[in-house]
N, C-alpha and C positions, 0 to 999 in steps of 0.2 A: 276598697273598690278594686276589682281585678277585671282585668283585659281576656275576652270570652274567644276562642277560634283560631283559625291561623292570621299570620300578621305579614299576608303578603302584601293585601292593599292597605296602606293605613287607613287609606280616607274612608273605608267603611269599618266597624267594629262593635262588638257587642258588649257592653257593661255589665259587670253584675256588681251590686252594692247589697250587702250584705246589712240586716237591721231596721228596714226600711219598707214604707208601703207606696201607696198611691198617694199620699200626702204631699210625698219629695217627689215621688215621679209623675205625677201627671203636671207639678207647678213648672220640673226641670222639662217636661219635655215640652211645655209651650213654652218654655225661655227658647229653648233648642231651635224650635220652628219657626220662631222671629229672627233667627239667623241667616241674613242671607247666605252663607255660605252652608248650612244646613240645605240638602236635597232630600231628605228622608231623616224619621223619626218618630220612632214607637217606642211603648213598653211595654213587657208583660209581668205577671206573677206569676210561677208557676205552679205551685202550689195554694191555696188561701191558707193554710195552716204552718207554713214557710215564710219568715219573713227576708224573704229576699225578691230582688228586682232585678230582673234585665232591662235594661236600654240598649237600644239598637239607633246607633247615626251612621248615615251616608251624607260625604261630604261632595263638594266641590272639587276636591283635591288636596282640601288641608287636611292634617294628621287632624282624623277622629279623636282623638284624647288632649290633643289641643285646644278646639273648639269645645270640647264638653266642658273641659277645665275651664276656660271663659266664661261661659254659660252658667257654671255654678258660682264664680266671682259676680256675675250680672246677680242671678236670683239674691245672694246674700245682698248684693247694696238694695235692689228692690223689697226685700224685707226690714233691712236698715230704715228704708224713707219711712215705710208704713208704718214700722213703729215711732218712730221719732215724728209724724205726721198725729199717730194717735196720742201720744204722749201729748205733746203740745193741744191738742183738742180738749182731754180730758183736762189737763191745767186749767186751760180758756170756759171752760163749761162750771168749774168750782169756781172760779173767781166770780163768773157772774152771776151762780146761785146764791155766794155771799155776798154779791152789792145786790142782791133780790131781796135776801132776808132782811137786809141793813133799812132799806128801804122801806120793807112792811115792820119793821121794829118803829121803825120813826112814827110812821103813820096811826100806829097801835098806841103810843106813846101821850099821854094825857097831856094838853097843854097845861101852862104856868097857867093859873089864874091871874084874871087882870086885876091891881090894883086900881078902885073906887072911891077912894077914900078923899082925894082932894077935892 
């Protein structure tokens, strides 16, 4: 990631991240905008055949590279929950497909013949 412009005001600054599409930038820049201390926040691609991004934050007055860096520790735990959210899902979804089968095995299951004999 490199710091784009002059670097008089911090609290405004332009990101370029180098590698990356709209995938990371549009999920970072609604982390961004949930910030209250975010006043402003885009991105663009400059090229489609380039894989690079700029983000653009205007703060409140905190150093712009501050809050992004936050921003990006936010996004990583929020992708944290959701897999560990889906994880546990798909566990809970096999366990109950096998007490389904276990189930219709039983019921499939020929009973004992009664003994008639006494």
């Amino acid at each position: 990631m490199m710091e784009q412009g002059p670097h008089q005001n911090p609290s405004a600054s332009t990101f370029s991240i180098a590698e990356e599409d709209h995938t990371l930038a549009n999920s970072l820049r609604f982390v961004l905008n949930k910030d209250p201390r975010v006043t402003f926040c885009g991105y663009s691609i400059p090229h489609p055949s380039e894989a690079i991004v700029n983000i653009r934050v205007q703060t409140t007055g905190d150093h712009a590279s501050v809050v992004l860096k936050d921003s990006c520790h936010k996004l990583i735990s929020l992708c944290e929950h959701v897999r560990y959210t889906f994880d546990d899902a798909v566990e809970e979804f096999k366990q109950q497909k096998k007490a389904r089968e276990k189930n219709a095995q039983q019921k499939k299951a020929p009973s004992a013949p009664m003994d008639t004999s006494e």
